[in-house]
Phi, psi and omega in degrees: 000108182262132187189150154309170189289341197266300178330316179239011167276344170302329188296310156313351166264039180210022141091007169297152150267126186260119181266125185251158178209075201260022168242099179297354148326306232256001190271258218327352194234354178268317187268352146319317184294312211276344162276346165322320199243348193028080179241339169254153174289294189252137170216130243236108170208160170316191197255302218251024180255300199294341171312265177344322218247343195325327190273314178293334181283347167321329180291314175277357176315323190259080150256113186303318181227165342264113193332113160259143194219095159329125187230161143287157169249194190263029179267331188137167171260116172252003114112357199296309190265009154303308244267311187316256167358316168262354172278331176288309170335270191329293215284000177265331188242009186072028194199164167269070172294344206250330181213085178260159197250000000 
């Protein structure tokens, strides 16, 4: 789970391993380190790291691993992994069966 610390220490009492980052500069150069080894499958960042990161994560996009996956943090929910979510919806099933507006 890469995050600022308030955003991501609940997470470690559930055994995630936690990257913090609480100089939003500083995410592109945390998910680069934690992607070095490709030791993880899914890895778990704020909304707003996932924000940050875009151009690095370009790499991994037609990539099966490692998933990333956006939460809110403690900044607000900004709605980035509904938005995700219903678009993979459409494009696998040709339609928003899940959130139609």
């Amino acid at each position: 789970m890469i995050g600022d610390s308030e955003s991501v220490k609940g997470f470690g009492a559930v055994g995630f391993d936690l990257f913090i980052c609480d100089d939003i500069q500083n995410s592109a150069a945390v998910l680069k380190q934690i992607t070095e080894d490709d030791y993880y499958a899914i890895i778990f960042m704020t909304e707003e790291i996932f924000q940050q990161t875009a151009k690095e994560r370009e790499k991994f996009a037609e990539m099966l691993t490692p998933a990333m996956i956006p939460l809110p943090g403690t900044r607000g929910n900004a709605g980035i992994g509904t938005q995700r979510l219903s678009s993979f919806v459409e494009k696998a099933v040709g339609s928003d069966i899940l959130f139609k507006n």
